[in-house]
C-alpha positions in Angstrom: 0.0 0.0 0.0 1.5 3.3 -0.9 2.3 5.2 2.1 3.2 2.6 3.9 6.5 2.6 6.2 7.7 -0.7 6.1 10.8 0.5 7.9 9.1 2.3 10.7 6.9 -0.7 11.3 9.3 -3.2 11.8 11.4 -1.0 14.3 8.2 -0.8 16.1 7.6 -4.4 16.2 11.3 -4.5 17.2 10.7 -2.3 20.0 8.1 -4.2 21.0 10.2 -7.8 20.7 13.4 -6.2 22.4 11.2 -5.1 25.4 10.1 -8.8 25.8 13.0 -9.9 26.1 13.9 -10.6 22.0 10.9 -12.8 21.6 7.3 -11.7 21.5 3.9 -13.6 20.9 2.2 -12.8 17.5 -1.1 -12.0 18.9 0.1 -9.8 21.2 2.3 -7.7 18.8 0.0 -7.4 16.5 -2.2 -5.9 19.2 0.9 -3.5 20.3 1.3 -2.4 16.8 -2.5 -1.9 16.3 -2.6 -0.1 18.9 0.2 2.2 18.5 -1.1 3.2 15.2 -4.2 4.3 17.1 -2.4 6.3 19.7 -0.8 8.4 17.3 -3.9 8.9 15.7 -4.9 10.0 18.7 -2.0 11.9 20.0 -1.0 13.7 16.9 -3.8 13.2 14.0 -2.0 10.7 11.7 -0.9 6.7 12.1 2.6 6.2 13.4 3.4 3.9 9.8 0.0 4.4 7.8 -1.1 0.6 7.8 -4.2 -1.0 6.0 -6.2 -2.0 9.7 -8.6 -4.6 9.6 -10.8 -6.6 12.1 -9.9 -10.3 12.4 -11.2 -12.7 15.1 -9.1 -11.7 18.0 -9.6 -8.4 17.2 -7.9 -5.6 14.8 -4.9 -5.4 13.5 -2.5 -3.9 10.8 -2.9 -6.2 7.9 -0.1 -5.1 5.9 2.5 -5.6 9.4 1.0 -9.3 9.5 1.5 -10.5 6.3 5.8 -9.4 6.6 5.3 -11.3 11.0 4.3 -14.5 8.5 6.4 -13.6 5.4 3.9 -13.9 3.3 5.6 -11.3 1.7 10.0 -10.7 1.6 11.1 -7.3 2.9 14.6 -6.4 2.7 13.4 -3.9 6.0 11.5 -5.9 7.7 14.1 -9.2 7.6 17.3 -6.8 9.1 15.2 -6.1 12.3 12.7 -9.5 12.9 13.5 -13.1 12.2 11.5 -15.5 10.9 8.3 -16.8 12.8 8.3 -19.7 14.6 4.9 -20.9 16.0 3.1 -18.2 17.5 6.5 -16.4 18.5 8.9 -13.8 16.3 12.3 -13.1 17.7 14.3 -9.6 16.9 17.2 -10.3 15.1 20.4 -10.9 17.2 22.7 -8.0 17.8 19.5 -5.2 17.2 19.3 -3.2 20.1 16.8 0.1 21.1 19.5 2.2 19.6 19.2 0.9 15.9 15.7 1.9 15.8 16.2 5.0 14.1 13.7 5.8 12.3 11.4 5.8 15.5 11.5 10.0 16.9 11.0 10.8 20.3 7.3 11.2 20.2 7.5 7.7 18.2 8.9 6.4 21.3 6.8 7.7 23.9 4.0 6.3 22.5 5.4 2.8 22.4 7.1 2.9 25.9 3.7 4.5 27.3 1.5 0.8 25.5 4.4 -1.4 26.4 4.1 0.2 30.6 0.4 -0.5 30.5 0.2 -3.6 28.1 3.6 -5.1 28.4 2.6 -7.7 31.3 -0.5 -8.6 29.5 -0.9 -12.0 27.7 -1.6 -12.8 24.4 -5.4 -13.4 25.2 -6.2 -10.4 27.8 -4.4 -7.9 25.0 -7.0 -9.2 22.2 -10.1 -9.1 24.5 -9.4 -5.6 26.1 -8.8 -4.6 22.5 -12.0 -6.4 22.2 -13.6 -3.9 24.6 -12.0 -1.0 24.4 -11.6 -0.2 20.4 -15.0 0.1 19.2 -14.1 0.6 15.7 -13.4 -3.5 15.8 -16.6 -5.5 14.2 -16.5 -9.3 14.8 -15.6 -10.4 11.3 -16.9 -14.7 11.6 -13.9 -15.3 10.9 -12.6 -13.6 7.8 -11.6 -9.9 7.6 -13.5 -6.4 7.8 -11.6 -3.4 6.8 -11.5 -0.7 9.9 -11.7 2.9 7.9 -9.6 5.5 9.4 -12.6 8.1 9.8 -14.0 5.1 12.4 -10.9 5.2 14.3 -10.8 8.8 14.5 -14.5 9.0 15.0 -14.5 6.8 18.3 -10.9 8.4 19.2 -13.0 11.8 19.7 -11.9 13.7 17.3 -14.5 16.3 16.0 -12.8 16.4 12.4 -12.2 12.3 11.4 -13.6 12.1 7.8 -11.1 15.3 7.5 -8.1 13.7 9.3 -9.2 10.8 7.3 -9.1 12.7 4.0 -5.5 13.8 5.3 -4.4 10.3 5.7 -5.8 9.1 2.0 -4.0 12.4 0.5 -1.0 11.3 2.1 -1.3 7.7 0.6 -2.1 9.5 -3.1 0.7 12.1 -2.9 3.2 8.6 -1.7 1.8 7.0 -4.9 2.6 9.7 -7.1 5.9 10.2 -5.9 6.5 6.0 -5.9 5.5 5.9 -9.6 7.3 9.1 -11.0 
């Protein structure tokens, strides 16, 4: 999807791994990352790496950042930070420490230190039910997929202006295409 940080995302799910010790469950990064996404929208009126969030059974997540956790596709930028899935676990790759995330800016990190102080000693299953509970932009898809629009998100984050911020967000993705194809 243009727009897309591929980069940024996997330094976030690095973060993420390296604060749990260099391996992380997939559900519950893919909750971490979901919701970081949301908390910049919240914080500063844009997603921290502008993924393609959908709702799947145990609850939303960014699509785009869960097909590169199960390689279903190869990313150069994705592969120097995270290792290949095993199971239901992803490990960092050795020798990548919080310093070689640097595409991550202080706000960036904030953000993720703030969800990994409240959510890192969650499990896999609490993380996907209070994301259950507390995103209400997630729909129960019977298990296949729903696409969760960014006006939603921005509409049940408060914000007076979503299908503008919205708007914003799919200009952004138009101008990245542009510039991707010249």
């Amino acid at each position: 999807m243009y727009g897309y940080k591929e980069r940024k995302a996997a330094q976030v799910a690095a973060f993420f791994t390296i604060k749990s010790g260099g391996t992380i469950n997939v559900l519950k990064l893919t909750k971490l990352l979901y919701l970081s996404e949301r908390e910049s929208m919240s914080r500063f009126d844009e997603p921290m790496f502008f993924d393609r969030l959908v709702s799947m059974d145990f609850g939303p997540v960014p699509s785009i950042t869960l097909n590169l956790i199960n390689r279903n596709v190869e990313n150069d930028h994705w592969s120097a930070f995270l290792g290949q899935r095993m199971n239901m676990d992803i490990e960092v790759m050795p020798g990548i420490d919080l310093d070689d995330l640097d595409d991550l800016n202080r706000a960036d990190l904030r953000i993720l230190s703030s969800l990994w102080d409240q959510f890192g000693g969650f499990d896999r299953f609490a993380l996907a039910k209070w994301t259950h509970d507390n995103c209400p932009e997630w729909k129960h898809p019977s298990g296949s997929s729903l696409p969760i629009e960014h006006d939603y998100v921005f509409k049940f984050l408060g914000k007076e202006n979503a299908e503008e911020l919205a708007l914003e967000v799919s200009a952004y993705r138009k101008i990245a295409q542009t510039l991707e194809t010249c």
